[in-house]
C-alpha positions as CSV (number, residue, x, y, z in Angstrom):
1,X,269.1,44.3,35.2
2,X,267.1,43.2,32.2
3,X,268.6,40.6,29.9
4,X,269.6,42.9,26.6
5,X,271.7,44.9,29.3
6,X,273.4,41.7,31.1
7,X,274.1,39.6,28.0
8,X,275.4,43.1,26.7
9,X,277.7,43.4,30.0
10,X,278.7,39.9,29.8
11,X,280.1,40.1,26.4
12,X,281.9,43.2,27.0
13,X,279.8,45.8,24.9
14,X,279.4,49.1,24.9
15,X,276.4,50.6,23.6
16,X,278.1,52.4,20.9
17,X,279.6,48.6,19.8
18,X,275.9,47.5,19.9
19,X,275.4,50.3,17.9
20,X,278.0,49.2,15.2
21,X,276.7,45.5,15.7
22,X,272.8,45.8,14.9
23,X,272.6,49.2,13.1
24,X,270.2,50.2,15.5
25,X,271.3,53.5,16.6
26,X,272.8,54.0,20.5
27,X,269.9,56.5,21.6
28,X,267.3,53.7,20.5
29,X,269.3,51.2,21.9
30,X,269.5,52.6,25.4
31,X,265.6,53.4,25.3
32,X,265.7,49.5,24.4
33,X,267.7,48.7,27.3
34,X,265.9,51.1,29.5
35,X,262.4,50.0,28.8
36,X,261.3,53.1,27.3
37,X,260.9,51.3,24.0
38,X,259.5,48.0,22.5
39,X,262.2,46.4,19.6
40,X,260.6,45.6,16.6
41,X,260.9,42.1,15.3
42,X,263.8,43.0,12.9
43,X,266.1,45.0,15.6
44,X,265.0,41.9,18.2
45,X,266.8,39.3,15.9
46,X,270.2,42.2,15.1
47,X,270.3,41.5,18.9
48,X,269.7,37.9,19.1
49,X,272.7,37.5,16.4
50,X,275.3,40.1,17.5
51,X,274.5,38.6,21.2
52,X,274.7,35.2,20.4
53,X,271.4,34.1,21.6
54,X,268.0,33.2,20.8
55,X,265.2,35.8,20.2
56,X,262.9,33.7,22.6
57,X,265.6,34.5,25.0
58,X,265.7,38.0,25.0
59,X,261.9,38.1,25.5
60,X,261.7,36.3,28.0
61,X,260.0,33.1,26.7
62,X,263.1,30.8,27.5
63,X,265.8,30.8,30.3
64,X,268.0,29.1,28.1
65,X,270.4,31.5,26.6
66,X,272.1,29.3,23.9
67,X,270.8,30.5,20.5
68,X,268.8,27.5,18.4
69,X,270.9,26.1,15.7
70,X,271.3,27.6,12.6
71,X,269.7,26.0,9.5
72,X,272.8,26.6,6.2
């Protein structure tokens, strides 16, 4: 399982929620899931928000799921 689809499980999600979350529509977002398709920078940080983690994280750079702090 890849780690857009198990922080998506863990939180409860369906795609169709992601879909409300990011604005990235739930066809894209299950070739994103799947593989089938690269994110673009903007729809990899609509993930890293509505998931609650770092964009680092979701590409694999980091194991460390927490998202960085926020600068106000």
């Amino acid at each position: 399982m890849n780690r857009l689809k198990q922080l998506r499980v863990e939180k409860g999600y369906t795609q169709v929620k992601m879909q409300m979350l990011t604005g990235i529509d739930q066809s894209d977002y299950s070739k994103l899931e799947n593989g089938k398709r690269y994110y673009t920078f903007e729809q990899c940080r609509r993930l890293a928000l509505a998931l609650e983690t770092s964009m680092d994280y979701l590409a694999g750079l980091t194991d460390e799921k927490k998202p960085y702090p926020r600068s106000k």
